[in-house]
C-alpha positions as CSV (number, residue, x, y, z in Angstrom):
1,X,75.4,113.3,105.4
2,X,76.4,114.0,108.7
3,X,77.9,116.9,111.0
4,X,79.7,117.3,114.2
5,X,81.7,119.6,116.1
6,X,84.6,118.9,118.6
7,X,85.7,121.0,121.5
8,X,88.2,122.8,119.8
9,X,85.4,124.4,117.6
10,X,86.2,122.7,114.5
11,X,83.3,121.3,112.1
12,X,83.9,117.8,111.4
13,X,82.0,116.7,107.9
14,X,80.8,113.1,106.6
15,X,80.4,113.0,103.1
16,X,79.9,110.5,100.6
17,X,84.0,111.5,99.2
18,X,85.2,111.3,102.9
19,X,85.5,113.0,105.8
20,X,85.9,116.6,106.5
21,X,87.2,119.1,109.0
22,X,86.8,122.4,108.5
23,X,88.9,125.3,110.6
24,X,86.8,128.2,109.8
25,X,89.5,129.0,107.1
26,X,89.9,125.9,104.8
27,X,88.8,121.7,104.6
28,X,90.8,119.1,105.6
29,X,90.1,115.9,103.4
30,X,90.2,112.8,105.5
31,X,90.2,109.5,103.1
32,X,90.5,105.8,103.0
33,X,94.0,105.0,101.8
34,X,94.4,101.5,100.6
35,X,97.2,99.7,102.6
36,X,97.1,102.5,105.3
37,X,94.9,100.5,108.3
38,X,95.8,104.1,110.1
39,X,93.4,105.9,107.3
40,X,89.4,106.3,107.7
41,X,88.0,103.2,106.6
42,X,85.8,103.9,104.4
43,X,84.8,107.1,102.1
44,X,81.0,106.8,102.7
45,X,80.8,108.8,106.0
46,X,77.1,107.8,107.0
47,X,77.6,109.6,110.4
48,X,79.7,111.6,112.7
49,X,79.4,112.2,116.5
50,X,81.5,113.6,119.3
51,X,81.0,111.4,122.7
52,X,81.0,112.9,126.0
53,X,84.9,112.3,126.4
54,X,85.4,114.5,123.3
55,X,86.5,111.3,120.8
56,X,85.7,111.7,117.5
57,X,83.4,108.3,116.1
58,X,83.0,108.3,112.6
59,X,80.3,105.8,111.2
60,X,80.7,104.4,107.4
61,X,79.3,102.8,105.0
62,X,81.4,99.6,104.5
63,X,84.2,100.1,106.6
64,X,83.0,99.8,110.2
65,X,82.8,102.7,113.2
66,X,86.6,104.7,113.0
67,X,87.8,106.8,116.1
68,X,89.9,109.0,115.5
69,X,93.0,109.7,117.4
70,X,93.1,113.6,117.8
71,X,96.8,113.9,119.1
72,X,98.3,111.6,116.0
73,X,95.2,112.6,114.0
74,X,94.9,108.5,112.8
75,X,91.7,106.3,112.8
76,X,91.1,103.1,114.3
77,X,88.8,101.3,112.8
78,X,85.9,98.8,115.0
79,X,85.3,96.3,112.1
80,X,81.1,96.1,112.2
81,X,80.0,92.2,111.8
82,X,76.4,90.9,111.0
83,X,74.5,89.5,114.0
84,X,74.3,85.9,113.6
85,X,70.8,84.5,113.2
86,X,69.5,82.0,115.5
87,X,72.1,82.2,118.0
């Protein structure tokens, strides 16, 4: 659904099983793991993008807007709310 590379050259993949990052060799899976807040959020990856600073956003489905942490490779997840009408 979605593709991105980071400065280290690696191919970052959002699919609707999760979240991918491929090496040039092999995937990495990247899931939700129920109980883990440090996993992605969700495993409908609707969109990936690398910002100027070189973070990692990863947009899902139900989840919310993860960012991943490269160093202790973890997410942290932006919970995504509805507008409120009429306010």
């Amino acid at each position: 659904m979605s593709i991105a590379q980071n400065r280290r050259g690696f191919l970052w993949l959002g699919t609707s099983d999760g979240l991918y990052r491929y090496d040039g060799y092999s995937l990495k899976p990247y899931r939700h793991e129920h109980g883990n807040p440090n996993s992605l959020s969700d495993d409908t990856v609707l969109a990936v993008y690398r910002d100027r600073d070189g973070i990692l956003w990863v947009g899902t489905e139900f989840g919310g807007l993860d960012r991943l942490d490269p160093v202790a490779d973890i997410f942290t997840t932006t919970a995504m709310t509805p507008p409120i009408v009429g306010a």
